[in-house]
C-alpha positions, 0 to 999 in steps of 0.5 A: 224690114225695120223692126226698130222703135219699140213701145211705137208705131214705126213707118215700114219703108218696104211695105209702106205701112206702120208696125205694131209696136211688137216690131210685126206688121198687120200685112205680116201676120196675114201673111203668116196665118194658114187655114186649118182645122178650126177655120173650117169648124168656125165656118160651120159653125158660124153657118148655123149660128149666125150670131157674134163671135167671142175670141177669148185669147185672141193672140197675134189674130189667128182666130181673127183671120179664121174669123175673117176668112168665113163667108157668113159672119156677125160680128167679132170682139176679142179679149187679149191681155198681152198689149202686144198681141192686142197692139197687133190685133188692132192693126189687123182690123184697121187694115182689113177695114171691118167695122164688125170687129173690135179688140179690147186689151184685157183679159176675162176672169170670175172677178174684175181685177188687175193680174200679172200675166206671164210670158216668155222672156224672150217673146213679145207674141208669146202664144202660151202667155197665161195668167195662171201662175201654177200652169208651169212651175218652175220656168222664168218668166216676164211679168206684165200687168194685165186688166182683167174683168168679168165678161158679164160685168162689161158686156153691156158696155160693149153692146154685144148681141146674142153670141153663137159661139166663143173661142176660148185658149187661155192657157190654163185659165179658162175655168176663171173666164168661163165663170165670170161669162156665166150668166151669158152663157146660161142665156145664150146658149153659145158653143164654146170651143176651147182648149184644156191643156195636159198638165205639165210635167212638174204638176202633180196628177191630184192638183190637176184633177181638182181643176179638171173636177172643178171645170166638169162641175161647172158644165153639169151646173149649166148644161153643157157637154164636153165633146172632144175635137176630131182633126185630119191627120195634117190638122187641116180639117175638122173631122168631128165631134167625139163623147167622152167620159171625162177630160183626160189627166195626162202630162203635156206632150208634142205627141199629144199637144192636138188632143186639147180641143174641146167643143162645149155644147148646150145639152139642148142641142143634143139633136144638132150634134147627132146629125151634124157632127158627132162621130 
């Protein structure tokens, strides 16, 4: 496969198909992507609330195709700083010829801003990608300029519907994302599932307190619970919804990497939630 000509689309000679300029092809990614445990919860979800779909962080599209992959939907639009991971995304759509998903090439903040986002030097695609500058000190990055905007400031713009249900993995910036989407929030009453990552090794235990005190404030101000995500032990299933006093104050491990997952509820669904999936 040629991967050469970066910074433009390339004519892949085996697969007959253009490449985004991060040098890996649409038919490549889908290739790649494995239903798992949060392909199976979103096609819960989306089953009862057949409402849009908000990817926040889409990456290289594994939400996309989860997206995809489910039999009833109502619309896609995802936010992707990183150029190319939205690059790809938008190569993906154009190949799957869905006219119900979109991709805009920024990312969602409590302010409409230009910010560095910050990636792994030697990955274009890079999952842990963030525009939290003190999510992991200490490491070398590469910088990229990335636009950055209030959802409530643009949802107009982009005529999104009544939204049932957003993914948000922000790596480490989602209370900034969460509040700039608040006066949707308030009305739409989506489930929000979305990552907390531990904190990392070289973070101290009181400054990740303060934003793990600041993101539970929030949900108390909009009436949200905070559930955490239960997965089969081969991660492919989706086993339920766990109550749980608070989020977690622990350093970062590949042991503990899957307990990050939590599914944010409107208070108001509390009947929903017994019958259907707490656990």
């Amino acid at each position: 496969m040629n991967t050469n000509g970066i910074g433009k689309n390339v004519l892949d000679p085996v697969e007959g198909e253009f490449l985004s300029f991060s040098g890996l092809s649409a038919t490549a990614a889908m290739a790649d992507w494995r239903p798992d445990w949060k392909t199976d919860l979103i096609s819960r979800l989306l089953a009862l609330r057949n409402e849009a779909f908000i990817d926040v962080g889409a990456n290289r599209g594994q939400t996309l195709l989860d997206y995809l992959s489910v039999p009833r939907t109502s619309g896609y639009v995802g936010f992707e700083p990183n150029y190319y991971c939205a690059s790809l995304v938008s190569d993906i759509i154009a190949s799957t010829r869905r006219q119900d998903c979109r991709i805009v090439p920024a990312g969602l903040s409590d302010r409409n801003v230009l910010q560095k986002l910050l990636l792994d030097p030697e990955e274009k695609l890079d999952t842990s990608a963030s525009l939290d500058m003190h999510l992991r000190p200490g490491r070398s990055w590469k910088e990229q300029f990335a636009a950055c905007y209030r959802f409530d400031d643009i949802r107009a713009a982009l005529e999104i519907r009544k939204i049932g249900l957003i993914k948000m993995d922000v790596e480490g910036a989602e209370v900034p994302a969460l509040h700039g989407m608040e006066a949707s929030i308030k009305t739409d009453q989506p489930w929000v599932l979305c990552e907390v990552l531990h904190r990392d090794h070289q973070v101290e235990a009181p400054a990740h307190q303060q934003r793990l005190d600041v993101l539970a404030s929030w949900l108390s101000r909009v009436g949200y619970s905070c559930l955490n995500v239960l997965k089969s032990a081969d991660d492919q299933r989706f086993a339920g919804l766990a109550t749980m006093p608070e989020i977690p104050n622990k350093i970062w491990t590949w042991e503990n990497a899957n307990e990050c997952d939590y599914m944010f509820v409107p208070q108001a669904d509390a009947e929903l939630l017994n019958g259907k999936f707490l656990r």
